[in-house]
C-alpha positions in Angstrom: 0.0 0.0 0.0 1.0 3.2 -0.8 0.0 6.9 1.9 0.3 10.2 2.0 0.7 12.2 5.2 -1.7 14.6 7.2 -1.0 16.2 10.4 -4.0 16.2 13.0 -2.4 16.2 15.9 0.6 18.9 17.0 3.5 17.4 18.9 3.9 18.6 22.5 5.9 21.5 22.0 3.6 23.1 19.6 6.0 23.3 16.7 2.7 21.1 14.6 5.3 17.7 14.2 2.6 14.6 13.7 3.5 11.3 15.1 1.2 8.6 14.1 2.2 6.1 16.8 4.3 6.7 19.5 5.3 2.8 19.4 7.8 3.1 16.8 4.8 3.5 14.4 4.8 0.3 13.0 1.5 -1.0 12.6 0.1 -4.2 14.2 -2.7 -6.8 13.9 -6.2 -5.2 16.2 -5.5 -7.2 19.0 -1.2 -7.2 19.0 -0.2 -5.0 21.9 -3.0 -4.4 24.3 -2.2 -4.1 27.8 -4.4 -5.8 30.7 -7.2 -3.0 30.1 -7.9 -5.4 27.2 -8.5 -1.7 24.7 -10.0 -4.3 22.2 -13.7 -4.4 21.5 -16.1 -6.5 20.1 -18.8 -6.1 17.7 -21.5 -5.8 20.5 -19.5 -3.2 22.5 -21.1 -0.6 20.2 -25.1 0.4 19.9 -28.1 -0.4 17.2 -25.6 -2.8 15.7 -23.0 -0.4 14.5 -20.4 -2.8 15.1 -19.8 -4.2 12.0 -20.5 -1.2 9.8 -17.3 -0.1 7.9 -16.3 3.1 8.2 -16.2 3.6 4.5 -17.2 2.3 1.0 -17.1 5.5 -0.9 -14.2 4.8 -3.5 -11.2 7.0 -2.9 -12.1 8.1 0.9 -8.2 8.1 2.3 -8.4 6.7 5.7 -5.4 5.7 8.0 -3.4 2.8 7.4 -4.9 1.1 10.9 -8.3 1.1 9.6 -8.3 -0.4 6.2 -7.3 -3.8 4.9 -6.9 -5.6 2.2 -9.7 -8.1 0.9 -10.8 -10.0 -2.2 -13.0 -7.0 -3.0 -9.6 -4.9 -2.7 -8.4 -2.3 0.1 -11.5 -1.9 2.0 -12.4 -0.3 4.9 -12.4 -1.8 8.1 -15.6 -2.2 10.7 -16.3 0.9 13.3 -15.6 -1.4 16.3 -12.3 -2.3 14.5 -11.7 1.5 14.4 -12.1 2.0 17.7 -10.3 -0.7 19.1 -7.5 0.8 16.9 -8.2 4.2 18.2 -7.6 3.0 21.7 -4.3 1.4 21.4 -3.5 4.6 19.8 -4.5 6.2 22.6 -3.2 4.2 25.2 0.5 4.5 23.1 0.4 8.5 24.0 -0.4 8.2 27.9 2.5 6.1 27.8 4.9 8.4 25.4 7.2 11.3 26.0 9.3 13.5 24.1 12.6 13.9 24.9 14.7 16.9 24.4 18.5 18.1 24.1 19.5 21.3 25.5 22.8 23.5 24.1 24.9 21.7 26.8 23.4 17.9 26.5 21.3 18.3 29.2 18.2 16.2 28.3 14.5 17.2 29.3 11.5 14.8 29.0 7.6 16.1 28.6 4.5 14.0 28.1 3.4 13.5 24.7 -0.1 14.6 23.6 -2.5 14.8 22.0 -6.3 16.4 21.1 -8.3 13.6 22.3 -6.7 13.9 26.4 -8.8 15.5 28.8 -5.9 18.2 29.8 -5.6 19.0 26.1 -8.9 20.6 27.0 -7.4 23.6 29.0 -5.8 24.8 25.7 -8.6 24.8 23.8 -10.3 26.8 26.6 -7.3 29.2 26.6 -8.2 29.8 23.0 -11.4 30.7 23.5 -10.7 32.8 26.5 -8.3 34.6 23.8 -10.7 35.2 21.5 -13.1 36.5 23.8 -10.6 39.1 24.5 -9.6 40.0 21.2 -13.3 40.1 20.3 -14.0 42.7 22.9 -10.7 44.5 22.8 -11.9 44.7 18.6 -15.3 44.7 18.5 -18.1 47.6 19.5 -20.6 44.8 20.3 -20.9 40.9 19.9 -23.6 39.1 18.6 -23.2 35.0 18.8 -25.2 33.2 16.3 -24.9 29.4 16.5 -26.0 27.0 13.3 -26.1 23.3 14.0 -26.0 20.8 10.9 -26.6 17.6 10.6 -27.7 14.5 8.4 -29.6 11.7 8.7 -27.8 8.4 9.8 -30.2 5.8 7.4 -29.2 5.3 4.2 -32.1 4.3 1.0 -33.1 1.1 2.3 -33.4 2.2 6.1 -29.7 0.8 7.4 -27.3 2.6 9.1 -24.7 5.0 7.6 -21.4 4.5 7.2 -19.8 7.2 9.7 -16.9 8.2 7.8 -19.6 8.9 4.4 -21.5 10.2 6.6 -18.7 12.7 8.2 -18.2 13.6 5.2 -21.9 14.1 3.5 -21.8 17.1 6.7 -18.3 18.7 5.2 -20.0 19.3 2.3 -23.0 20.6 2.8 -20.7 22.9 5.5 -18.0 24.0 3.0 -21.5 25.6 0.4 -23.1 27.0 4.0 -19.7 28.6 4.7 -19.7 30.1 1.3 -23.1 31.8 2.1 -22.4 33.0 5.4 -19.5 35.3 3.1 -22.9 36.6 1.0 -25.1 37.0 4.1 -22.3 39.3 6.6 -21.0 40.9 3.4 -19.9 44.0 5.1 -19.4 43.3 8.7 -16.9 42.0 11.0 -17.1 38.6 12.1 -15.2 35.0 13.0 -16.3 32.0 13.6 -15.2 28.6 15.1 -16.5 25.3 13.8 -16.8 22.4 16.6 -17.9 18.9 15.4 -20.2 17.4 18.2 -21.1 13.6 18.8 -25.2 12.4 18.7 -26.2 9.5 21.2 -25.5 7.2 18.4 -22.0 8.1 18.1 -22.4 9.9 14.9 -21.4 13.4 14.3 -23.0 16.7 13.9 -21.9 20.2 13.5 -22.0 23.7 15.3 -20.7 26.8 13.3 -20.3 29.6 16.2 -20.3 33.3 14.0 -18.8 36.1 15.9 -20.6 39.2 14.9 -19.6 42.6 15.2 -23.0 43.8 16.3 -23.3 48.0 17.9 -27.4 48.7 17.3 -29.4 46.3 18.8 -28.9 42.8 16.9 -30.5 44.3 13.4 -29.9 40.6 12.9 -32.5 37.7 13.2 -32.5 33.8 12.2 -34.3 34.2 8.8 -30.7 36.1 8.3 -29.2 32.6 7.6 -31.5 31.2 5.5 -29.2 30.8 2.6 -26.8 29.6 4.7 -28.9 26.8 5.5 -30.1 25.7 2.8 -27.2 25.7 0.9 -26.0 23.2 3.4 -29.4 20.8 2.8 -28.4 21.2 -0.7 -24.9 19.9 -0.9 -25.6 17.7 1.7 -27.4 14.4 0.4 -28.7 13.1 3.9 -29.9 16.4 5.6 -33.3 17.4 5.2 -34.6 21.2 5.6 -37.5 20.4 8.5 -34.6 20.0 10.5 -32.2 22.9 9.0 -35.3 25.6 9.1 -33.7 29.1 10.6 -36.7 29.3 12.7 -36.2 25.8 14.8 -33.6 25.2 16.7 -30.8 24.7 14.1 -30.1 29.0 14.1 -29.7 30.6 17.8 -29.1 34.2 18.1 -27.4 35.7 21.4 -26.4 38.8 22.6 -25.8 37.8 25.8 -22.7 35.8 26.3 -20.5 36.6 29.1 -18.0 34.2 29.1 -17.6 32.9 25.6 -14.8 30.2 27.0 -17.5 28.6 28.9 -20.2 29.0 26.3 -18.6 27.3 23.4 -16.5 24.6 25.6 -20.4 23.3 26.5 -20.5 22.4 22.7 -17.0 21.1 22.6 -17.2 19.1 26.2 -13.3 19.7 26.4 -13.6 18.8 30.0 -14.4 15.0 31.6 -13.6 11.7 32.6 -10.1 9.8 31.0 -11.0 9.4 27.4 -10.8 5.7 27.5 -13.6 5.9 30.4 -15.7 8.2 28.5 -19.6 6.9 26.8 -18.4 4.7 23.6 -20.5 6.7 21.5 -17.7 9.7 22.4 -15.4 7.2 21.8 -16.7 5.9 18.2 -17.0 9.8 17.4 -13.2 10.0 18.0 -11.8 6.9 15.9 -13.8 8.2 13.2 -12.3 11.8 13.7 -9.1 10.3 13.9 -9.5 7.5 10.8 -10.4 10.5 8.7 -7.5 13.2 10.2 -10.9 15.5 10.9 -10.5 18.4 13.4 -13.0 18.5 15.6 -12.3 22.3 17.0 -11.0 24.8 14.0 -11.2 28.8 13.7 -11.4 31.1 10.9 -8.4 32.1 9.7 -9.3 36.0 11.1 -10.3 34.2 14.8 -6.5 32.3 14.8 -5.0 35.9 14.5 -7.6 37.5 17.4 -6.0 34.6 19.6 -2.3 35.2 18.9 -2.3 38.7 19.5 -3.7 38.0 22.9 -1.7 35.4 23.5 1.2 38.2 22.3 -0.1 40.4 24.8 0.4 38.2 27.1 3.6 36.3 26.7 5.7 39.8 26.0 3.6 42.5 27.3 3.8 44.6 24.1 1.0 45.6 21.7 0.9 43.6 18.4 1.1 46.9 16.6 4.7 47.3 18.1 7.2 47.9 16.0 5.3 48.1 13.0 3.8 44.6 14.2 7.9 43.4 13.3 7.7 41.9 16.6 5.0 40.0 16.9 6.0 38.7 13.7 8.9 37.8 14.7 7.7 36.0 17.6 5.4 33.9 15.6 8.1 32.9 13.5 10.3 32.1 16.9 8.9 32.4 19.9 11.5 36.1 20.7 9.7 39.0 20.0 13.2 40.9 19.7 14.9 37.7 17.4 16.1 40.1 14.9 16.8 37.3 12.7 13.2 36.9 12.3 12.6 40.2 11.8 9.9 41.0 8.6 10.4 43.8 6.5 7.8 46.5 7.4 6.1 45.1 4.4 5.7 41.7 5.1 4.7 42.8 8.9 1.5 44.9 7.4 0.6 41.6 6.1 1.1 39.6 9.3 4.2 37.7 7.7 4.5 34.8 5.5 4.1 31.8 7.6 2.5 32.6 11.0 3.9 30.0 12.3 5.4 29.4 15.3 9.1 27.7 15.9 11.2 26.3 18.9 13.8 27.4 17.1 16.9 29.8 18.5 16.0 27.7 22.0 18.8 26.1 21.9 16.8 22.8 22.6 16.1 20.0 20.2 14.2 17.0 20.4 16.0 14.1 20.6 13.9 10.8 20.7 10.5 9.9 21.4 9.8 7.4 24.9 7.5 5.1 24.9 7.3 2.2 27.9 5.5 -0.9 27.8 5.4 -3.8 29.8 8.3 -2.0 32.2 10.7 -1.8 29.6 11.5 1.6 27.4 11.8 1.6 23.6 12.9 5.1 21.2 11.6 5.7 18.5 13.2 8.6 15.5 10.9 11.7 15.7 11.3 12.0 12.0 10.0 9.2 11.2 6.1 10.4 12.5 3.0 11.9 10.1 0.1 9.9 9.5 0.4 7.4 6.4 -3.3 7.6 4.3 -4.3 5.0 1.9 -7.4 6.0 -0.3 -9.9 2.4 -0.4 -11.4 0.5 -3.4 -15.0 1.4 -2.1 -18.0 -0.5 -2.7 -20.7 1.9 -4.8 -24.2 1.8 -4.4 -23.8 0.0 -0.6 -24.7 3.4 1.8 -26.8 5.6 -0.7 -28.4 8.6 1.6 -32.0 8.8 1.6 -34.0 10.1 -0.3 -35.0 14.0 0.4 -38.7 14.7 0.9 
């Protein structure tokens, strides 16, 4: 089989370095490798029979190496409780992984390994959000939250259950045309947004988009506003049907009220909990299909990510983004030293917020060194190099999960 690499998860010191297994990322049979918590399910571990539906049989979906496999049909997908089970030794891999570092004099330093799915990753996420509260209000004259929820129904044509991964995916589109409308519909005005996918009792997903609106006389907004946001989602979305995407349900809420917009959109997020691997298993068949797919469950507009890293600016260094021509906080994006005048923009290239906005570990003077992983009492490294996330796209089987048809 031959992959491709996407990064979902950032490496512990921020600088965005996948690793796809912390175990030397070698791939294994589903039951190779568990530990006494016995992280392998079986079919009947999962609700309604879900079990045994694969993830995928759209032709060309790229799903990660662990969760397809090769069959007289071709590469194939394999079943959701197979995902899972994979998802969990993944898991289990990173409460057991660290990086290790080398400082300028060999000194070596050590730091858990993370990633998006732990409980503590949480607190960041919330830190975000508490960011972009404050940029909002340090930018904005007034704040108007609108919240659009889409989903899709989880039955196929002949009433079976969907495969979650199509199904996933039948919600990205519909949300990459209601995007496009929401451009059309706040033509004009100043907003963000953050998009937070959300799992159903049945373990499949559905999606909030939270718009940020720059709002100073008295909301002159309402939910008929979104209309064509809505419905451009039921139309590019083959399972979602418009009784349930109507702007005047509860799939458009307006608010003008939020005082703490950390704690208003972590409720969506649920960021905060139990261990992972003791969370509901429908939270837990939402996240190996998130991770099979290399989805994001939390991202921001491109606009929001700058709000946050001024704050975060403000706060790290004290000085106003602005300074400098905004030099330095370019500079500190690039490097994490607002006065690394090797990372110093041209006054040009600062207007425009620099080239990569990206942040480095660079000029430290620490490097990492190995990654540590410990099982069974005994400590194995592994290269950091060698991580990222190796895809392979499946045969499919067409015609086996056709959506419903739309009233």
């Amino acid at each position: 089989m031959s992959g491709v690499s996407f990064s979902d998860e950032r490496s512990a010191d921020g600088s965005g370095g996948a690793v796809s297994r912390p175990s030397l990322n070698n791939r294994h049979g589903p039951r190779e490798g568990l530990n006494s918590g016995n992280l392998a399910l079986e079919p009947s571990d999962l609700p309604e029979n879900t079990g045994l539906r694969p993830l995928s049989v759209e032709p060309e979906r790229r799903l990660r190496d662990e969760v397809v496999h090769d069959l007289s049909s071709g590469v194939q997908a394999r079943p959701w409780y197979a995902a899972v089970s994979e998802w969990r030794d993944w898991y289990d891999g990173y409460l057991r992984a660290n990086i290790e570092y080398e400082g300028p004099d060999g000194e070596i330093g050590r730091t858990r390994l993370e990633n998006s799915y732990q409980p503590q990753y949480g607190k960041r996420y919330y830190a975000k959000l508490k960011d972009l509260e404050r940029g909002i209000e340090r930018e904005y004259e007034g704040l108007l939250t609108v919240m659009l929820t889409l989903t899709a129904s989880n039955r196929n044509e002949s009433g079976g259950l969907r495969c979650p991964a199509d199904h996933m995916r039948n919600i990205m589109e519909g949300y990459d045309a209601a995007r496009k409308q929401l451009h059309k519909v706040l033509s004009g005005r100043n907003w963000e947004y953050a998009r937070v996918w959300e799992p159903h009792e049945s373990g499949y997903g559905h999606l909030h988009i939270a718009v940020f609106v720059e709002d100073d006389d008295g909301r002159d907004l309402g939910p008929g506003d979104f209309e064509p946001a809505m419905r451009s989602h039921v139309e590019n979305c083959d399972p979602a049907g418009w009784d349930a995407h109507r702007p005047d349900g509860n799939a458009v809420s307006l608010n003008d009220d939020v005082n703490n917009l950390g704690t208003y959109i972590s409720e969506y997020i649920g960021i905060f909990g139990d261990e992972t691997l003791e969370r509901p298993i429908k939270e837990q068949m939402f996240y190996a299909v998130c991770w099979a797919t290399g989805t994001r469950r939390v991202d921001f507009s491109n606009g929001a990510h700058d709000l946050m890293a001024k704050e975060q600016f403000r706060r790290e260094t004290g000085l106003r983004p602005e300074d400098r021509g905004g030099r330095s906080f370019v500079a500190w994006r690039r490097s994490g030293d607002p006065d690394n005048v090797d990372a110093m923009p041209s006054e040009e290239e600062a207007e425009r917020g620099g080239e990569s906005g990206t942040e480095s570990a660079e000029g430290s003077g620490w490097s990492v060194r190995s990654i540590c992983t410990v099982r069974g009492g005994r400590p194995s490294y592994s290269d950091p190099s060698s991580g990222g996330v190796d895809t392979t796209a499946i045969d499919g089987r067409p015609g086996m999960d056709v959506p419903p048809v739309k009233d």
